[in-house]
Phi, psi and omega in degrees: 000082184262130184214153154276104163274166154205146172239137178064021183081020179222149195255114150255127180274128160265163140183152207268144177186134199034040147097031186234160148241130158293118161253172193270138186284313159304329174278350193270307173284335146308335156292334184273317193258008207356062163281145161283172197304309168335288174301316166286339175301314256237297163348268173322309178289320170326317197272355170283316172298336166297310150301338171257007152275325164323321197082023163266123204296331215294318178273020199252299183318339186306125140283140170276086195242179182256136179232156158268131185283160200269009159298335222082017197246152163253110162277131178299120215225140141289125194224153208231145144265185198331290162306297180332285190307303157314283209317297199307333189289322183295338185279333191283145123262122189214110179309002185265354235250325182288300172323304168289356194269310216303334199286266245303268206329274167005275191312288181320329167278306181318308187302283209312308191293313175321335185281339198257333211234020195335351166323292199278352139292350176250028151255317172319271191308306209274316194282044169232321179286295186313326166285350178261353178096005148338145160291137162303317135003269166334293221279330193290329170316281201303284204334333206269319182290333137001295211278348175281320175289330188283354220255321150351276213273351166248355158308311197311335213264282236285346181242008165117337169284138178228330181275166191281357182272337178280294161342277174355267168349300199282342199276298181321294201291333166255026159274330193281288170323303187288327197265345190124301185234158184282146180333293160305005203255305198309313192287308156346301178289334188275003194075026191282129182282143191272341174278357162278121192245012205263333186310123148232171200315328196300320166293027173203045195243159190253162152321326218241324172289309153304349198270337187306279170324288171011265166337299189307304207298319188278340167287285188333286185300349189249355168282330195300282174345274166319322135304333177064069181277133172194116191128188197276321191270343190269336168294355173266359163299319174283335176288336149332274199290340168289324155348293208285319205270242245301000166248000095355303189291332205294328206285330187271009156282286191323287171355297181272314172294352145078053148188183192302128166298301162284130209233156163269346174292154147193165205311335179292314165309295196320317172285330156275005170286304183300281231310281200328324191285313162321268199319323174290310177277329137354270186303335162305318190273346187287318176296318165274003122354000000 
């Protein structure tokens, strides 16, 4: 679990490791010093020698774990858990540093009870989607498509895959079957900017364009299943063909409703359409008023 939090517009990298969670001490100090990664990095070594002239333990406590780095890549990063991470705060002088330990304390419960209650990260993902303005409709999909892909993407690892390039690969041949087109084709069409790399499709996907996908995702695993598929060609042989059968279903959906399931359309536009439209008959009735 390598995840993004953020506090205050700023992205701190996690990750559950020995039954804690760990962050990264550079992004927790660029929060502090509102410093960029560069700077803080620069930071941070100072201040480890000041502690270990100090005689303070907190960095002998650091792990080194692989985070992805801001290249992309996975780097070993020094990461503190929770306490690790108080101490270090304490060294900052910073006017961020009470505000931010209560947001750490906050954050740190929340995960741990979410690893135990898994309920309560999918009530978390439905109130986040509804502040970005989602349909309740919608947002019950993408949850269900969630629980379909992690159900996926953990046949894939059990069966021998690991890199994330591989992962990528297998995603692709079944977004290619079902939609037609590869996944960047698909993010083009919706007007997806390509320096955001964080996005994802799914989240500008239409009702009919998640229930597809599903579908592709969920024949894939039980194809998977069934075949006992195992290593990277034969699982992208089942990924294929899950694919295949859920590009099949779209074409006969198209056929009869009689236009495309893949659109340039999706509910983020739509909501900000409505918004804007809302807001415009407001002011006509304030005007004839």
């Amino acid at each position: 679990m390598n995840k993004m939090i953020v506090f205050e517009n700023k992205k701190i990298r996690h990750i559950w490791h020995e039954g804690d969670w760990w962050f990264s001490v550079v992004d927790v100090v660029g929060v502090l010093t509102e410093n960029n990664f560069q700077g803080a990095r620069k930071y941070w070594n100072k201040l480890i020698q000041r502690l270990r002239d100090e005689g303070n333990e907190v960095v002998t406590n650091c792990h080194r774990l692989k985070l992805k780095a801001p290249d992309g890549k996975l780097r070993e990063t020094d990461c503190a858990n929770k306490q690790g991470i108080f101490r270090i705060i304490q060294s900052i002088p910073s006017k961020r540093a009470e505000p931010f330990k209560l947001w750490l304390a906050k954050v740190g419960s929340e995960r741990i009870d979410e690893i135990e209650n898994p309920e309560l990260a999918q009530d978390r993902m439905k109130k986040l989607y509804e502040e970005k303005g989602y349909p309740k409709s919608w947002i019950e999909k993408r949850i269900r498509g969630m629980a379909i892909r992690q159900d996926l993407t953990d046949e894939w690892k059990n069966r021998g895959i690991e890199k994330n390039k591989d992962f990528a690969i297998l995603t692709n041949e079944i977004a290619k079957a079902t939609f037609g087109i590869f996944i960047k084709d698909h993010k083009d069409l919706k007007g997806m900017d390509s320096k955001f790399k964080n996005q994802n499709l799914r989240d500008h996907m239409t009702d009919l364009e998640l229930i597809f996908g599903m579908l592709g995702e969920r024949v894939a695993t039980e194809i998977t299943q069934s075949r006992n598929s195992d290593g990277f060609e034969e699982c992208r042989d089942s990924a294929r063909e899950g694919g295949e059968v859920a590009g099949n279903a779209r074409r006969d959906a198209e056929n009869r409703i009689g236009k495309n399931v893949v659109s340039k359309d999706n509910y983020l536009d739509l909501r900000r359409k409505i918004g804007k439209l809302e807001n415009k008959n407001k002011e006509n009735v304030k005007d004839e008023k």
